[in-house]
C-alpha positions in Angstrom: -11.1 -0.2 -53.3 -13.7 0.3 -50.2 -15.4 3.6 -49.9 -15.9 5.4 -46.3 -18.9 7.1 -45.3 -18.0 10.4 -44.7 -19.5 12.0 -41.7 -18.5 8.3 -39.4 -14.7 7.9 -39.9 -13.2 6.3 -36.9 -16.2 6.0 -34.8 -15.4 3.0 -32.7 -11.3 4.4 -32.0 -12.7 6.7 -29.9 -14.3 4.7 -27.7 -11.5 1.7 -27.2 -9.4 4.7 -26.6 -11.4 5.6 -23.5 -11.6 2.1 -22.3 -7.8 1.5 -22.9 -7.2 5.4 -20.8 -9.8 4.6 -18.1 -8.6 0.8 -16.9 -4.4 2.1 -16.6 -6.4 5.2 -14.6 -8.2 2.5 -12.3 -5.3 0.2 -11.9 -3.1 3.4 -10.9 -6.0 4.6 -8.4 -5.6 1.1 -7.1 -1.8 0.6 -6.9 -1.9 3.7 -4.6 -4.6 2.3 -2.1 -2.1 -0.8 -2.0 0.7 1.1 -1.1 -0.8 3.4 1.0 -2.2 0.7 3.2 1.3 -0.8 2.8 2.7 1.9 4.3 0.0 2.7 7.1 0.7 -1.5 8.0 3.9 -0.6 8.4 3.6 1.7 10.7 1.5 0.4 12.5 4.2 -2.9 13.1 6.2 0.2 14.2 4.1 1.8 16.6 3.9 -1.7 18.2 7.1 -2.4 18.2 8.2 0.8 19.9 5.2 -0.1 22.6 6.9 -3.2 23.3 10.1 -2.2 23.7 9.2 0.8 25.6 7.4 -1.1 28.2 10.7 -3.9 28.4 13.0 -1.1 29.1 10.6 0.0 32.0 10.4 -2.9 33.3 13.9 -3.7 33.3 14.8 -0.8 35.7 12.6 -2.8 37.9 10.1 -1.9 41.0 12.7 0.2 42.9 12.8 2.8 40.1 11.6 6.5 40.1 8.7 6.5 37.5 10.7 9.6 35.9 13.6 7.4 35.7 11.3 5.2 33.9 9.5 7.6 31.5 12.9 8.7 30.6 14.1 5.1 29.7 10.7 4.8 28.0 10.8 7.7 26.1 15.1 7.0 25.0 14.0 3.8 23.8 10.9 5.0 21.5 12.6 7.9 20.2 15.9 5.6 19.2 13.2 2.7 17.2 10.9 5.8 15.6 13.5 8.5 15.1 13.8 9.3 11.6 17.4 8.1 11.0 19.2 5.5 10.4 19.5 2.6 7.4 16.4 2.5 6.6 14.7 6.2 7.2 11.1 4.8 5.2 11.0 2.6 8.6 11.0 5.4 11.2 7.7 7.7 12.2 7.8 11.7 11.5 6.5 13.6 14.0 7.8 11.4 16.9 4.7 8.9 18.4 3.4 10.1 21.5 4.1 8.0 24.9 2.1 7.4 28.4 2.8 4.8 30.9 1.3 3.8 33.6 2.0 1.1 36.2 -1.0 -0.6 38.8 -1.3 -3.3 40.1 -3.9 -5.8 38.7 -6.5 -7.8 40.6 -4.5 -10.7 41.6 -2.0 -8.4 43.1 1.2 -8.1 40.7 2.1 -4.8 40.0 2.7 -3.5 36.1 3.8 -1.1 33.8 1.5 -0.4 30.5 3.0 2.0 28.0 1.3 3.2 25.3 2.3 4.6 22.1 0.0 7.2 20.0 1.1 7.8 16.2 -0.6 10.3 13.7 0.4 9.9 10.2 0.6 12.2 8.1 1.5 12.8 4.2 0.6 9.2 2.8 0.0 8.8 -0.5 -3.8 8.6 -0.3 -4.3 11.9 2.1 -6.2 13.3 -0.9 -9.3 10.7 -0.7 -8.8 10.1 2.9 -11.5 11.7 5.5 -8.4 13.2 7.8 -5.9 10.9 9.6 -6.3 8.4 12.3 -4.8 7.9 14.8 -2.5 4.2 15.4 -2.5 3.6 18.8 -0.8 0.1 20.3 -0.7 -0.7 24.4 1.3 -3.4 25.9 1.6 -4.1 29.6 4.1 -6.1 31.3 4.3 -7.6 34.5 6.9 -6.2 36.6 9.3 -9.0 38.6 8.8 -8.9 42.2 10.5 -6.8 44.7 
């Protein structure tokens, strides 16, 4: 029969019981960065695709159109890709993206419409260590076909 030393029972317990309770803390910490940036990547492939869509629909009304005409087919086709309904509601953006367009005409002389689409996220999982939210911003311009 072994004798303990009283005053040291279980010394070294302790001390794999931190280890053990600090890496399933770290490797939590860390599946929440990855899907947090999961989620921000996400919305970001939205934010571009509602961009590109946007700016199609514009262009399809073609030169002759009234630019209200066109920031109203713009703005139909972004709110129907970002709306928060549907099939799949994790894939839509809440609050609703902001929208400009613009059309010019570039330095060889074609004219073009350039929307771009503004998106703030809010309530990810890491809002709590982030410094404040920023801002996913995608432009796309388009040619628009001749008159």
């Amino acid at each position: 029969m072994t004798r303990r030393r009283k005053g040291r029972p279980n010394r070294g317990a302790t001390a794999v019981e931190l280890a053990i309770l600090l890496s399933c803390l770290f490797l939590l910490a860390v599946a929440f960065g990855v899907f947090d940036f999961a989620l921000l990547f996400q919305r970001a492939a939205v934010v571009q695709d509602c961009a590109a869509n946007g700016a199609a629909a514009g262009v399809a009304l073609g030169p002759s159109a009234t630019e209200a005409a066109r920031d109203a087919a713009i703005r139909a086709v972004v709110d129907e890709i970002a709306s928060p309904v549907g099939v799949a509601p994790i894939q839509k953006l809440s609050p609703l993206p902001t929208v400009t367009s613009s059309s010019g005409t570039d330095g060889q002389g074609f004219s073009y419409l350039e929307v771009t689409v503004t998106y703030t996220p809010d309530g990810s999982v890491g809002a709590i260590w982030s410094t404040g939210a920023t801002p996913i911003s995608r432009k796309v311009r388009l040619m628009m076909p001749p008159q």
